[in-house]
C-alpha positions in Angstrom: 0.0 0.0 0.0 1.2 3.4 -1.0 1.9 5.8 1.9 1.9 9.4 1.7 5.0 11.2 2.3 3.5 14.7 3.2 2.5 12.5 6.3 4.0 14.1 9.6 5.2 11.2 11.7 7.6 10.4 14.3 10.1 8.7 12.1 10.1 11.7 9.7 10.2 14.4 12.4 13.8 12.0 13.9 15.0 11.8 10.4 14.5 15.9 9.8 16.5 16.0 12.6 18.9 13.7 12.0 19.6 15.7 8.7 20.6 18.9 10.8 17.2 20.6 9.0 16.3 24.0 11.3 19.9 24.4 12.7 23.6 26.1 11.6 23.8 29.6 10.8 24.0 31.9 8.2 26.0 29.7 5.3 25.5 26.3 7.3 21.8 26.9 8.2 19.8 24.3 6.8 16.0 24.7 6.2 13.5 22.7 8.0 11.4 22.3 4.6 12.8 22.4 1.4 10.8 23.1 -1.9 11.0 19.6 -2.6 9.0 18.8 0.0 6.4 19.2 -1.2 4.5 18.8 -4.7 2.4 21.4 -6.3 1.6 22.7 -9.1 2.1 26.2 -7.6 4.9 28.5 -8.7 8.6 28.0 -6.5 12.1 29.5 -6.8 15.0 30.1 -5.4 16.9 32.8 -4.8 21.1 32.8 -3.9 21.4 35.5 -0.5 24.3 37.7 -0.5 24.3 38.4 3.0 23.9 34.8 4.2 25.5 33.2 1.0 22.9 30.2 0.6 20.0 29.2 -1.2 16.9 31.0 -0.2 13.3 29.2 -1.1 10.2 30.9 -2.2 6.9 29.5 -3.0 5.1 32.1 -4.6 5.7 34.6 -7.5 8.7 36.9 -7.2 7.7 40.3 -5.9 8.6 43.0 -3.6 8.1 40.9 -0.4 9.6 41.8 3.0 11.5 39.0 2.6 13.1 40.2 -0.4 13.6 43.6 1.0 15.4 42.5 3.6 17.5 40.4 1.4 18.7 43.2 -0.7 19.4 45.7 1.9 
């Protein structure tokens, strides 16, 4: 029988953190979810940040968010 992945579980919360996901800092920092995650058919990116030099994930259409203002300041 299938199973669903997007299922939250116990084993999948111990593996997350087994991965280091939610800790480091500012290069090192790893995401708790990725964009990968999950599957839509929704619009994602990502953009590189200069002042944290790592991948940062978006999952909606680029615009002037706070996020991005932040980003670029």
């Amino acid at each position: 029988m299938p199973t669903n992945s997007r299922k939250w579980n116990e084993q999948k919360y111990q593996r997350y953190l087994k991965e280091g996901r939610g800790q480091g800092e500012g290069s090192d920092y790893k995401p708790w979810f990725n964009i990968e995650d999950f599957s839509s058919k929704g619009f994602s990116t990502k953009a590189p940040g200069w002042k944290t030099y790592r991948s940062h994930e978006f999952v909606s259409k680029p615009q002037p968010t706070l996020e991005s203002t932040i980003m670029m300041t």
